[in-house]
C-alpha positions in Angstrom: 108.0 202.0 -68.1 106.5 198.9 -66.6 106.1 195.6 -68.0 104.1 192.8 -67.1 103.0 189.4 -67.5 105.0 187.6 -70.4 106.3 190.1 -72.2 108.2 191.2 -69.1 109.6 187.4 -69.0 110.1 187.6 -72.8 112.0 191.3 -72.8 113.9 189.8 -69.9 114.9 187.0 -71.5 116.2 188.5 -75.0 117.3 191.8 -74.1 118.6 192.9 -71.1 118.1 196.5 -70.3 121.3 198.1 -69.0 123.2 201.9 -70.2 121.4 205.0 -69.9 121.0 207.4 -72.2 120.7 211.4 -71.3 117.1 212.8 -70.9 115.6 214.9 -73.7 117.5 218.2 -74.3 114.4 220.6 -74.4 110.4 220.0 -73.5 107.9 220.4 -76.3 106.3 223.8 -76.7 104.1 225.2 -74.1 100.2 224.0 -73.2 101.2 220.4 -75.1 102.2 216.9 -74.4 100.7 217.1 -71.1 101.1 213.9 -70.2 104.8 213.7 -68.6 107.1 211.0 -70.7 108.0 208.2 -68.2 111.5 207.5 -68.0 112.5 204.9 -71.1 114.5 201.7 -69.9 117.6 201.8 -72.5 118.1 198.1 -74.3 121.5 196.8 -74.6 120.9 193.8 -77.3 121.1 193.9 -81.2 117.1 193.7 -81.5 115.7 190.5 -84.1 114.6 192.8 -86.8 118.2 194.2 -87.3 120.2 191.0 -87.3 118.2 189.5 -89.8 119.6 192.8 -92.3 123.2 192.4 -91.4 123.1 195.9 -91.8 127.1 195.9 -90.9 127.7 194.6 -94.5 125.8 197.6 -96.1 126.7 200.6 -94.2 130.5 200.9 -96.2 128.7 201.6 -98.7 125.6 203.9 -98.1 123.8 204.7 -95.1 120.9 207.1 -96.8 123.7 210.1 -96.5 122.0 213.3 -98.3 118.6 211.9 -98.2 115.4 213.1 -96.3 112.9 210.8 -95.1 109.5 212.4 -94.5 107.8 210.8 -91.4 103.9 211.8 -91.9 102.8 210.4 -87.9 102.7 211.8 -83.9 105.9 214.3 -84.9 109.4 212.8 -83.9 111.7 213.6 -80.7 113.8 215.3 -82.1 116.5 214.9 -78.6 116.4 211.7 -78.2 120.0 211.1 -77.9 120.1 208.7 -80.8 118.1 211.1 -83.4 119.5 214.5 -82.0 120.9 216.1 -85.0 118.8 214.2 -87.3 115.5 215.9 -87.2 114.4 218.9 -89.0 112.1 220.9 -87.7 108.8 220.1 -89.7 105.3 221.4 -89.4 102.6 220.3 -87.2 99.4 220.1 -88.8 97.2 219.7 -85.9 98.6 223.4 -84.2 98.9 224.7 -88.2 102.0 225.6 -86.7 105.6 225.2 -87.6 107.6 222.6 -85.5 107.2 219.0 -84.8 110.3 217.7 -83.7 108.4 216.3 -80.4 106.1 213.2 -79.7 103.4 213.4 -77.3 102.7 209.6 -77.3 106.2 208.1 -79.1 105.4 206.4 -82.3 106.3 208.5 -84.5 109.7 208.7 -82.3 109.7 205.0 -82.8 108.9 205.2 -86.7 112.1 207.7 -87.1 114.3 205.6 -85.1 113.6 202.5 -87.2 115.3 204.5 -90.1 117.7 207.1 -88.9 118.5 206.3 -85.5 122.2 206.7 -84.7 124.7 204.1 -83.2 125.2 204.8 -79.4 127.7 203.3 -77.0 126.8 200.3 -75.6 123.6 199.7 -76.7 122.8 197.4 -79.6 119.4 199.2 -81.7 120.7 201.3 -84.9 118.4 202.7 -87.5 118.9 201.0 -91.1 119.5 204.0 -92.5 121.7 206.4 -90.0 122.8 208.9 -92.3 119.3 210.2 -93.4 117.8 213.5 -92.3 114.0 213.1 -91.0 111.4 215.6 -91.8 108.5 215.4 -89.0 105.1 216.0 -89.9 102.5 215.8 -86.7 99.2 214.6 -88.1 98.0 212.4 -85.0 98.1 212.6 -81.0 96.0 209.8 -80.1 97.3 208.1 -77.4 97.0 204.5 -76.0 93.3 204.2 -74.0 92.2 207.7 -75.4 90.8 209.1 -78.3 93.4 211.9 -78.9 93.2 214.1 -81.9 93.7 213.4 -85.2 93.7 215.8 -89.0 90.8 215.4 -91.1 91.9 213.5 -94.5 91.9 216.4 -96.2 94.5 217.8 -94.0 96.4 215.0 -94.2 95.9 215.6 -97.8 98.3 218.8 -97.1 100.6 217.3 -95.1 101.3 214.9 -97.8 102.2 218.0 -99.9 104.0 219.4 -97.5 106.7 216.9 -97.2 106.8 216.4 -101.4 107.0 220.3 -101.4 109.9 220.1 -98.7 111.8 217.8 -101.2 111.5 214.8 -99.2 112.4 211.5 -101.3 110.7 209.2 -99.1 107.3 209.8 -97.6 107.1 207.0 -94.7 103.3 207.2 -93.5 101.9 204.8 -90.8 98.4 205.2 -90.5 96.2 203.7 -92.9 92.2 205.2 -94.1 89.7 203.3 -94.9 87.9 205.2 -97.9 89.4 206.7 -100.8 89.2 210.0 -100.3 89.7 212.0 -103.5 92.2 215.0 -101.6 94.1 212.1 -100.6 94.4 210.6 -103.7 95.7 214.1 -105.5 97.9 214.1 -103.1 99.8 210.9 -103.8 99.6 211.6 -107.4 101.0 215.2 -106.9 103.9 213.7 -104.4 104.7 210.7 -106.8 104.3 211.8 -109.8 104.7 215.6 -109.8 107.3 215.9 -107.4 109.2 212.3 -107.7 108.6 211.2 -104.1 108.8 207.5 -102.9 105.5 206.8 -100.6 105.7 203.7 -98.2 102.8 203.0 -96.4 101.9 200.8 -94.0 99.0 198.1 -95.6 96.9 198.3 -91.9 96.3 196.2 -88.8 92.7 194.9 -89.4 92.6 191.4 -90.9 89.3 190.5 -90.9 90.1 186.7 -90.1 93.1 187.0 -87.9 94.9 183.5 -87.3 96.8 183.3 -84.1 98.5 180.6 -85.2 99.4 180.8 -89.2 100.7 177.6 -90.5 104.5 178.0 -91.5 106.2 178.9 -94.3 106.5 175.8 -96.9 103.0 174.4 -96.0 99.6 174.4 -98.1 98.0 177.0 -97.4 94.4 177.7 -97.6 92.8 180.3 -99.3 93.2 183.6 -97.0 90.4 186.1 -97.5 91.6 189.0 -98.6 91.2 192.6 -96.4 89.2 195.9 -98.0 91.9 198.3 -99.4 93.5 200.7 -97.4 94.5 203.8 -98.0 97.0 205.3 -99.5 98.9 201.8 -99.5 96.2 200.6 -102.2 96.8 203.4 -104.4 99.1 201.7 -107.4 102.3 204.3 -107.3 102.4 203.5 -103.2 104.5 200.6 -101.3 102.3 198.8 -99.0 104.1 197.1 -96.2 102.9 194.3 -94.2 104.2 192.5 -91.1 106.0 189.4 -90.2 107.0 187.8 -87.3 110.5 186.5 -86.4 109.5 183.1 -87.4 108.6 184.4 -91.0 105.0 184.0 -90.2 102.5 187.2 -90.8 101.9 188.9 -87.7 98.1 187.5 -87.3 96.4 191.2 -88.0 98.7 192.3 -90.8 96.0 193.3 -93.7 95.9 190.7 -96.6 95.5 191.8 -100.1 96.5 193.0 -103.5 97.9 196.3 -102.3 99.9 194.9 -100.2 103.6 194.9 -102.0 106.7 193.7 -99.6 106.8 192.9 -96.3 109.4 193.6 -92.9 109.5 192.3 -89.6 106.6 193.9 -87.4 106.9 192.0 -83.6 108.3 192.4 -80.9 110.4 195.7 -83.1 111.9 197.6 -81.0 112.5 201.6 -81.3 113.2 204.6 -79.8 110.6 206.0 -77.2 110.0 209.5 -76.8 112.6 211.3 -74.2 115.4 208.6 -74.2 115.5 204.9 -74.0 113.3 202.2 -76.3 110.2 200.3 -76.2 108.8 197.2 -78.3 106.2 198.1 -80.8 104.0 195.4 -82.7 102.0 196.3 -86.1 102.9 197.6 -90.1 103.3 200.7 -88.7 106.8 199.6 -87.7 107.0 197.2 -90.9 106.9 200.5 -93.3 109.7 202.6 -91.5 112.0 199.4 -92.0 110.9 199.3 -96.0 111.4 203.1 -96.1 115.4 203.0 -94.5 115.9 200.5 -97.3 114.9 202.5 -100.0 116.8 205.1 -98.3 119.9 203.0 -98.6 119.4 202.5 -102.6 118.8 205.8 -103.6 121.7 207.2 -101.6 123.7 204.9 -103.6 122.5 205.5 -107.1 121.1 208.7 -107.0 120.2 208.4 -110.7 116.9 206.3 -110.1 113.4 207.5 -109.9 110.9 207.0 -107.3 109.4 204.1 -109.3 112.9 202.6 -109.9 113.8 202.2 -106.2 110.1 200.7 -105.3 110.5 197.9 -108.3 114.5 196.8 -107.3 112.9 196.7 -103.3 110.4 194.3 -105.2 112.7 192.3 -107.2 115.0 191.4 -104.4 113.1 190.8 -101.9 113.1 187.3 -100.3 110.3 185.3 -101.6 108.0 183.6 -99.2 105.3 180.8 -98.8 107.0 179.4 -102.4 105.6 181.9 -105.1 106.3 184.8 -106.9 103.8 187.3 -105.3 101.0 186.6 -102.4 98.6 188.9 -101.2 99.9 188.2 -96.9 103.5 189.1 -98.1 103.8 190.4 -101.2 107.3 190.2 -103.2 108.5 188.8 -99.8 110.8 190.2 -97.5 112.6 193.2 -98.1 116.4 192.7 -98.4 118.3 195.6 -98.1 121.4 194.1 -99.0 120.2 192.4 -102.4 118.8 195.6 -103.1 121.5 197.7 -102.9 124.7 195.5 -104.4 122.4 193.8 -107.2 122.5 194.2 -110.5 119.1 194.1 -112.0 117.6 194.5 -115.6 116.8 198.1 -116.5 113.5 197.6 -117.4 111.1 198.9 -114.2 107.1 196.9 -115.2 104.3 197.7 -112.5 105.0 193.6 -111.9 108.3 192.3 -110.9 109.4 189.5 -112.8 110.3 186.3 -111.1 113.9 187.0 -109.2 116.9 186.6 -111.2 120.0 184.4 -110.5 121.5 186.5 -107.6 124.9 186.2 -106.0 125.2 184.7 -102.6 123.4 186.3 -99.8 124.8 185.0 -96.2 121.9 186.4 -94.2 119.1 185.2 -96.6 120.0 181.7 -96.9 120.2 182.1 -92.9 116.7 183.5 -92.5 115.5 180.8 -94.9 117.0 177.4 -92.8 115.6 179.5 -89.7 112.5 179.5 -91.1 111.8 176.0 -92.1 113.7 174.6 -88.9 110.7 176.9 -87.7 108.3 175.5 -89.9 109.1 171.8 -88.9 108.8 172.4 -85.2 105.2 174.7 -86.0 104.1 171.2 -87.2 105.6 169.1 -83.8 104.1 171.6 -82.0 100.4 171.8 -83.8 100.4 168.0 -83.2 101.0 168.0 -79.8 98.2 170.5 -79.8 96.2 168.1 -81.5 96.9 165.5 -79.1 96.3 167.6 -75.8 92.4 168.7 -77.8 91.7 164.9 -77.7 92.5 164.2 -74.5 91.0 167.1 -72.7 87.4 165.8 -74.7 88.1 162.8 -73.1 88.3 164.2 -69.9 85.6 166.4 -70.2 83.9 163.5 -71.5 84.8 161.9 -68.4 83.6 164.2 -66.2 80.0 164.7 -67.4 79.7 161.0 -66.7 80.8 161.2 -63.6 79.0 163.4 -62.4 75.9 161.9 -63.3 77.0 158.8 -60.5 77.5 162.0 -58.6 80.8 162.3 -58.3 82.5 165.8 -58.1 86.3 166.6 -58.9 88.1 169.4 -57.0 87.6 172.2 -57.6 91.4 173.7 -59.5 91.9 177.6 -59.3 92.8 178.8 -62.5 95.9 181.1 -63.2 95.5 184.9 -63.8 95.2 185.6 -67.2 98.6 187.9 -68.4 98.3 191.3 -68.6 98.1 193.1 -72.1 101.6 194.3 -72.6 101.4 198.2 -72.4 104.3 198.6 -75.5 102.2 197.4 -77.8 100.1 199.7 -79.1 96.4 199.2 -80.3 97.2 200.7 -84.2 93.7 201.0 -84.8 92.9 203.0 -82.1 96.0 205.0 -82.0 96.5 205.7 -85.4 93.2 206.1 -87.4 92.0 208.8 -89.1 88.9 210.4 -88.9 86.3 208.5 -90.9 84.3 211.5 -92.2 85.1 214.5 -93.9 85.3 217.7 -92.0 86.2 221.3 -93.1 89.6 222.7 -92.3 
């Protein structure tokens, strides 16, 4: 895996890469995955996205033990040495053939991991939910720079069905469509309703008016145009997942909007990759699978809820952000795992969350939220300075122009290279988009 430009710096900087892992146990089945896996650099470090959990404080008491955890993507490898065991076989929709515990492109690898993947000696990245057993279902192979294949929506329709039918609780799917298509939709209702599942979806990467630089948490915010609904995350019995960044910002193309529900961290995540070792991943495709190891957690521990139980207490708990109740970047807020396992809530489970009641003490919440407005204070240091240098380069500019009408020329300054796109992050819109149209199966 090579990394360039400043994300190397950046990787560098935060997580050393040391320990290796074994490479993958067995290859995928014959005449696919052509495209050799490179050899995954292994990262030592406790990754951003699990510190802020504190995960440590929840595992005594569940860890998603006896639960299955559909994983509707690009399958899952299942030998990766930190999901070996963990991975049923599944079905792969695009051979209509029986057997998806491999990962031609390693995002649905990455998805798994972020729930189930197990603790390993010496290195620092855990799934949030270790104990659960993940059900692959291969609905996409696009890969990064290609167009891949993909299921039409009416086959994804059936793989919906297929993981309900397979008695999955939760059905994590990270991929988003942009029309409501009526197969889909009967499949939701048919997984949610029929057969009890909990469906997290991510909301989508395509904010119309991405902001590069989102003012922080605290300040007045303007009105933020909301995104067209995705699908399934708009449908009402679904949990749509956007993304923030460590700062507690939105990651700028995170979808905005009423369907989207609750929110996890989705930058700079890193996850397994495909044959052994991890990668960073950016985008609600890796928000979802974080949402999905939580609700993992509760229902391991009170087995007696329903589907529409677990998705209201994930609501209820989580940590509120930008000052209100609900907002369509973030939803409820951040999900907290912890608060939503320990809690005791009302028994009453409205489509609406009320307001958060009195809680007890949570360490890592009042943590994140000091972080977060230490962050906010130096966003607004650092947007004046901005503000500042703006001014003073029209000046120069301004100076310039004048000067060289009394013909006077400055020298000439080579500019640097501009960085290279980091190859880790993957283009979600390209790599994980359905088709558009309707086809026969």
């Amino acid at each position: 895996m090579q990394r360039r430009g400043w994300f190397a710096a950046l990787a560098a900087a935060v997580a050393p890469l040391a320990v290796a892992l074994p490479a993958r146990a067995a290859p995928p089945p014959a005449g696919v995955c052509n495209n050799p896996a490179k050899a995954g650099e292994v990262v030592k470090e406790t990754p951003w996205a699990q510190q802020t959990f504190d995960v440590d404080r929840i595992w005594p008491a569940t860890t998603g033990a006896g639960l299955t955890v559909a994983v509707v993507d690009s399958g899952v490898d299942g030998a990766h040495p930190q999901l070996a065991g963990q991975v049923l076989p599944g079905f792969d929709f695009l051979r209509n053939a029986a057997g998806a515990d491999f990962d031609c492109t390693s995002h649905g690898t990455a998805v798994a991991s972020l729930i189930a993947a197990k603790h390993a000696d010496g290195v620092g990245f855990e799934g949030l939910a270790p104990g659960v057993r993940i059900l692959p279902i291969r609905v996409s192979d696009h890969e990064e720079g290609t167009n891949g294949e993909a299921v039409t929506p009416e086959v994804f329709a059936k793989a919906i069905r297929y993981a309900a039918d397979q008695n999955a609780r939760i059905i994590n799917i990270s991929l988003s469509l942009d029309t409501d298509y009526p197969a889909v939709a009967q499949a939701v209702d048919y997984a949610t309703n029929t057969k009890g599942a909990l469906i997290v979806a991510a909301v989508g990467n395509h904010h119309a008016n991405a902001d590069p630089t989102p003012p922080p948490i605290g300040s007045d915010r303007p009105a933020i145009p909301s995104d067209p609904p995705s699908y399934p995350a708009a449908y009402a019995n679904v949990l749509g997942v956007a993304a923030i960044n460590q700062d507690g910002t939105r990651v700028d193309d995170s979808q905005v909007g009423n369907y989207v529900d609750i929110t996890a961290p989705g930058n700079l995540v890193l996850a397994a990759a495909r044959d052994h070792g991890h990668q960073y991943y950016k985008g609600t495709s890796f928000a979802a699978p974080i949402v999905s190891a939580a609700a993992a957690l509760v229902w391991a521990a009170q087995p007696g809820l329903k589907n529409a139980d677990v998705a209201w207490r994930l609501q209820i708990t989580a940590d509120r952000m930008a000052g209100s109740n609900r907002s369509n970047e973030f939803g409820y807020g951040l999900v907290d795992p912890f608060r939503a396992v320990f809690e005791t809530l009302p028994k009453d489970t409205g489509a609406s969350p009320a307001p958060i009641p009195a809680a007890a003490h949570d360490p890592a919440a009042a943590a994140r939220a000091n972080r977060w407005a230490t962050t906010g204070r130096i966003a607004a240091l650092i947007g004046a300075a901005v503000l500042v240098a703006a001014l003073l380069t029209f000046a120069m500019r301004t100076a310039v122009r004048r000067g060289r009408a009394r013909r006077w020329h400055p020298g000439t300054v080579r500019q640097a290279p501009r960085p290279d796109r980091d190859p880790d992050i993957e283009p979600e819109d390209v790599f994980f988009a359905l088709p558009t149209r309707s086809h026969p199966d």
